[in-house]
N, C-alpha and C positions, 0 to 999 in steps of 0.2 A: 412340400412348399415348391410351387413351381414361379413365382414371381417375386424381383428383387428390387428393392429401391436403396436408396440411401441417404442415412440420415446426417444431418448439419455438421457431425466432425466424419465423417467418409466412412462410418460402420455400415458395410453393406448387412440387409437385413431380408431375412426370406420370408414369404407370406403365401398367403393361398385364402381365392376367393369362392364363396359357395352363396347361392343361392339368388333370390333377388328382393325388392322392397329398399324399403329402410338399411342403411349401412351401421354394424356394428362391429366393431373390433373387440377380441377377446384375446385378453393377458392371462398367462398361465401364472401359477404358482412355481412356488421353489423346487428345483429340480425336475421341471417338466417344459417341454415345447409346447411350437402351437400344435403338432402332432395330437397331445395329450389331449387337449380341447377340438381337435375333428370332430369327433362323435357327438358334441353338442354342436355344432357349428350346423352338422346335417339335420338337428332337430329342429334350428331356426330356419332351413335352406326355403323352406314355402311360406315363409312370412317374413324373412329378412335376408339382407346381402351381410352373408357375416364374414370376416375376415380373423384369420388366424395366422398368427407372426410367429417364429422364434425368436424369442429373446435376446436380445446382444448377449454376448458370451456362452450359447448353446445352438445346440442343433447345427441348422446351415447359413446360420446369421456370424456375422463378423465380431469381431471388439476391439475397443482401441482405449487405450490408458491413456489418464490416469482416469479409472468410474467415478462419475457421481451422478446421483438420483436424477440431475437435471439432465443429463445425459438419456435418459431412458424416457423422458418427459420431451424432449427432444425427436425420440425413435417415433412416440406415437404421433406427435405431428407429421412427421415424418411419411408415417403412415396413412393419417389421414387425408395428406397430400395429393399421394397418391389412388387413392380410390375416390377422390373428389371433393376436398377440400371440408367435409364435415362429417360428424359420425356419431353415434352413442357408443358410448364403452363398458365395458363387462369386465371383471375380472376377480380371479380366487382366489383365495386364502392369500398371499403376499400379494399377490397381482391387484389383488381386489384394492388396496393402500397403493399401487401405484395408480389406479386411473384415477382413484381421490386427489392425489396430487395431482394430475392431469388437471384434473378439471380446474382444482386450486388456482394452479398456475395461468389459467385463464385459455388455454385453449379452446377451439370453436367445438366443445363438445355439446350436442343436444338433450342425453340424458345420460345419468349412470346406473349402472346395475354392481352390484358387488353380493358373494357369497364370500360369507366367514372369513371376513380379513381380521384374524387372529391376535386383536389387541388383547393383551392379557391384563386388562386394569383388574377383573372381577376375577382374576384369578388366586387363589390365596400362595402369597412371595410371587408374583409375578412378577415387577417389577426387579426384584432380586435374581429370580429364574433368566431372566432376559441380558439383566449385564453380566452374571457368568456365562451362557451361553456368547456373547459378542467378544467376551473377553477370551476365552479357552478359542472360539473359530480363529479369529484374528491369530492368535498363535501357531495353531497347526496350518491354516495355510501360509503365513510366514515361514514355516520349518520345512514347507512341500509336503506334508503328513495329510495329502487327499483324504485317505479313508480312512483316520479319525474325523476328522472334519465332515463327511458322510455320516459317519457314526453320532459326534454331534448332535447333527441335526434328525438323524433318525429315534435317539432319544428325547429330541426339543416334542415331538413327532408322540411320543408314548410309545413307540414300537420299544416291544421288549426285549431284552436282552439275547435268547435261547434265537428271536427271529432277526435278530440285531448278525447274530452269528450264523444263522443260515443264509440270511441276502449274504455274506461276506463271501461265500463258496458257492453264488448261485454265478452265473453268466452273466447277469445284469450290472453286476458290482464292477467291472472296468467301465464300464455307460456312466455310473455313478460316479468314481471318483474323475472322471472324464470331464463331470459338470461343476464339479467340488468349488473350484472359485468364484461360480456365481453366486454360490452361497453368500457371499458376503455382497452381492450386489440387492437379493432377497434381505438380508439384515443390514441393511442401506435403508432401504426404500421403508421398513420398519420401525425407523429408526428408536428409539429407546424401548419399542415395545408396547408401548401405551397411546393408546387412544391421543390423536391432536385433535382435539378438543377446538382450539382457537382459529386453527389453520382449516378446519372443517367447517366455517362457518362462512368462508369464501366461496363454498361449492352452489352456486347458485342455481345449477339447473334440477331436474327431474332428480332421485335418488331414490332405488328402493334396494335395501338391505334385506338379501336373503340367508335362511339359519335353517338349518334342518334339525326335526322334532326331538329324530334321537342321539342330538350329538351333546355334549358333555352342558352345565348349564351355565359355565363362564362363558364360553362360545358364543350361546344363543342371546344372553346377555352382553357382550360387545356386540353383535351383529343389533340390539334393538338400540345399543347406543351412539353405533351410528346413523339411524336412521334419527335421534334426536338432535344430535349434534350439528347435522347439515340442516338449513331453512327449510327443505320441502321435503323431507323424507318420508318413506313409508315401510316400512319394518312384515316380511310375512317370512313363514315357517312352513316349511314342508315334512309333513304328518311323514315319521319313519326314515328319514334321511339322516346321515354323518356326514362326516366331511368329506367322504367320500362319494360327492351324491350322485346320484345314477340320472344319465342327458335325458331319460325319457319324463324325468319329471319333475327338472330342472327348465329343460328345453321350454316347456307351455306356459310355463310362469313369465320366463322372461320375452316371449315371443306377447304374451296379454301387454306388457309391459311396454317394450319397444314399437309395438306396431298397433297394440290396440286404439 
């Protein structure tokens, strides 16, 4: 991140610009920078100006209390400001739920993009799954317990136990519980879990909802409900993909998308 702006309550926020066209900003998911999203950012760099932020409360971005969602909704204006006053936005698995609300909120955004923002309506006890999960985070980071609060969400995550306990002894795990109180800024922006449905129906520009072929089929089934839920949506799948998708074939979809 080499350039900084700052949003409406003084959270200085880090960013970095690639490419040129069309301007889009891309929101990371939980536990990750704009760092995480570079390597897509380079896939769009010859069909779009894409912009990559840390997140309030990570990386080289600031925070300031007390969060809330509007707060973060705030950043990307913030952002958009700064790279000229309009944008399309992008964003993953939580990220993907915050530029929905962006747009919700009426910001001057031109389209949105989202992969696998992680409503678990089609999940079976998802909705149960979700307020123990908010219920147990809220406590451990109330007690300062980072790395359950890590652990948490590495279970929310399906990571198993045996690997649950290898990240615990790897180098990365101080980076982790380093980020551990955004977590709750991620289960903010999620808020109960389930698809908003009503507040989705505000999103009035461009939307397409991307899901990869081989990720689990509650996934792919929130990712085509959101594409129903907003007015203009468009729902596609990428043959062979998790949620872990790989920029080289992530990148072409949303570059047809943004700039075609």
């Amino acid at each position: 991140m080499d350039k900084k702006t700052t949003s409406r309550d003084g959270t200085s926020l880090a960013y970095k610009v690639t490419g040129q066209g069309p301007t889009v900003i891309l929101a990371s998911g939980a536990m990750s920078t704009g760092g995480t999203l570079a390597p897509l950012a380079l896939r769009l760099a010859d069909h779009c100006t894409a912009v990559v932020y840390d997140r309030r409360g990570r990386g080289a971005s600031g925070d300031t209390t007390p969060y809330a969602v509007e707060r973060e909704v705030e950043d990307l204006a913030a952002l958009m400001e700064a790279v000229g006053g309009e944008a399309a936005l992008f964003g993953v698995s939580s990220g993907g739920a915050l530029v929905l609300e962006a747009a919700a909120s009426g910001l001057p955004v031109r389209q949105v993009a989202v992969y696998e923002a992680p409503f678990a309506d089609l999940l079976e006890g998802g909705a149960e799954r979700e307020a123990v999960y908010k219920e147990n985070l809220g406590k451990a980071l109330a007690e300062g317990r980072r790395g359950d609060a890590v652990e948490l969400f590495l279970r929310l995550t399906g990571l198993g136990e045996e690997m649950i306990r290898g990240a615990r002894q790897s180098p990365m795990w101080s980076g982790l519980e380093a980020a551990a109180p955004s977590l709750a800024y991620d289960d903010a922006v999620m808020g109960d879990g389930l698809l908003p449905r009503e507040r989705l129906t505000a999103v009035s520009v461009p939307v397409l909802s991307v899901v990869g072929g081989a990720s689990p089929e509650w996934m792919r089934e929130a990712g085509r409900a959101v594409a129903e839920a907003v007015p203009r949506g468009t729902y596609r799948v990428l043959d062979g993909q998790t949620h872990m998708v790989e920029p080289d074939v992530l990148g072409p979809a949303l570059a047809e998308f943004f700039a075609g």
